[in-house]
C-alpha distance (Angstrom), angle and dihedral (degrees) to the residues before:
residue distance angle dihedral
X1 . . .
X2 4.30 . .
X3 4.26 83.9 .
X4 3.95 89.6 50.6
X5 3.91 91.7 42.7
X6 4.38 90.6 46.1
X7 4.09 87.1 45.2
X8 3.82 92.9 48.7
X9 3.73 86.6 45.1
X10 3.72 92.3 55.7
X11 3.72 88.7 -123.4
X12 4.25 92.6 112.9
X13 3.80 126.5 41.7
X14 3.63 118.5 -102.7
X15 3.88 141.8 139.5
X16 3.58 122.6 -155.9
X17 3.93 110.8 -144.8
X18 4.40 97.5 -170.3
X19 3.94 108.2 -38.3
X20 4.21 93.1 -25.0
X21 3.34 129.9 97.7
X22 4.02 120.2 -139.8
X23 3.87 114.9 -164.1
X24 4.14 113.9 -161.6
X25 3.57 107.4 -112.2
X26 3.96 84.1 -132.7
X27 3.59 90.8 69.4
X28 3.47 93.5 52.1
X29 3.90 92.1 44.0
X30 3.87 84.4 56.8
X31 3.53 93.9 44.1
X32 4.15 91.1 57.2
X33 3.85 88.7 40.6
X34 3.47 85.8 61.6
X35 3.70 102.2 41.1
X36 3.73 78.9 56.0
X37 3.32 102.8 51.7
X38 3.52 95.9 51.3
X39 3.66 99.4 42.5
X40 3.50 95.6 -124.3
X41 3.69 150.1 66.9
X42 4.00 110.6 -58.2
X43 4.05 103.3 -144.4
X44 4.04 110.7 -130.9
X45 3.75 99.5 -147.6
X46 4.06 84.9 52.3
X47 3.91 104.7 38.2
X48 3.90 115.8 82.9
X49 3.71 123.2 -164.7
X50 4.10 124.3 -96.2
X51 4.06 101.7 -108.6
X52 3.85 118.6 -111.1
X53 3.75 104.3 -100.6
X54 3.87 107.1 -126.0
């Protein structure tokens, strides 16, 4: 339920398409990357996406 709550929030990148909900696999890539580089778990309700340089 916290990922629903952060992507109704606007705080998580998501785009409903009907009743489903499609994540971008570049979040999630991001989202590992980071879990990674901090040698942990990266919480989704506290983690916020790198912006799109442009």
């Amino acid at each position: 339920m916290t990922l629903y709550r952060v992507i109704q929030a606007k705080s998580f990148p998501a785009v409903r398409v009907g009743r489903r909900l499609f994540i971008p696999s570049q979040a999630l890539d991001d989202m590992a990357a980071a879990a990674i580089a901090s040698g942990g778990v990266v919480d989704a309700a506290e983690w916020r996406p790198a912006q799109a340089a442009g």
